[in-house]
N, C-alpha and C positions, 0 to 999 in steps of 0.2 A: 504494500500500500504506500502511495506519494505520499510527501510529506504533507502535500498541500490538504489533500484530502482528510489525515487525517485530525489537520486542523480543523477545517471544516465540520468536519462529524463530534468532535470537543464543543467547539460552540454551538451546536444543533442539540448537544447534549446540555449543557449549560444553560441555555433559552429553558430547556422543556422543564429541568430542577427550579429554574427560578419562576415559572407558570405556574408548574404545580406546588412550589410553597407558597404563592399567591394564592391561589384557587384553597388552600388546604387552609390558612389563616382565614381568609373569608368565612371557612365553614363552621372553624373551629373556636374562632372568639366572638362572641356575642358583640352587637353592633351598642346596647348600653357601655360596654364596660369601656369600648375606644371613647364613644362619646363621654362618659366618667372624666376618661384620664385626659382627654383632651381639653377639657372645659376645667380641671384641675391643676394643670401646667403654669398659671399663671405669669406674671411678666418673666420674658428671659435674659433682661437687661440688668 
C-alpha cells in the first residue's frame, strides 16, 4: 500500500472517530445538564 493512500484511509479513519464521539455525546449527555453548565460558567475575564 502507497504511502499516500495510507494517509488517506488515517484521516477517513479519524473523520469517522471524531463523528461518532459527536453523535455518541449527543446521545449520551442530556441537553439540561450542557444547558446547566453553560449558563453556570459565568464571566471568563
Amino acid at each position: 500500500m502507497r504511502a499516500g493512500t495510507k494517509v488517506a484511509l488515517y484521516g477517513l479513519l479519524l473523520v469517522a472517530l471524531f463523528a461518532a464521539s459527536y453523535l455518541l455525546a449527543g446521545v449520551l449527555v442530556p441537553a439540561e445538564w450542557v444547558a446547566q453548565w453553560a449558563g453556570d460558567a459565568g464571566p471568563t475575564h
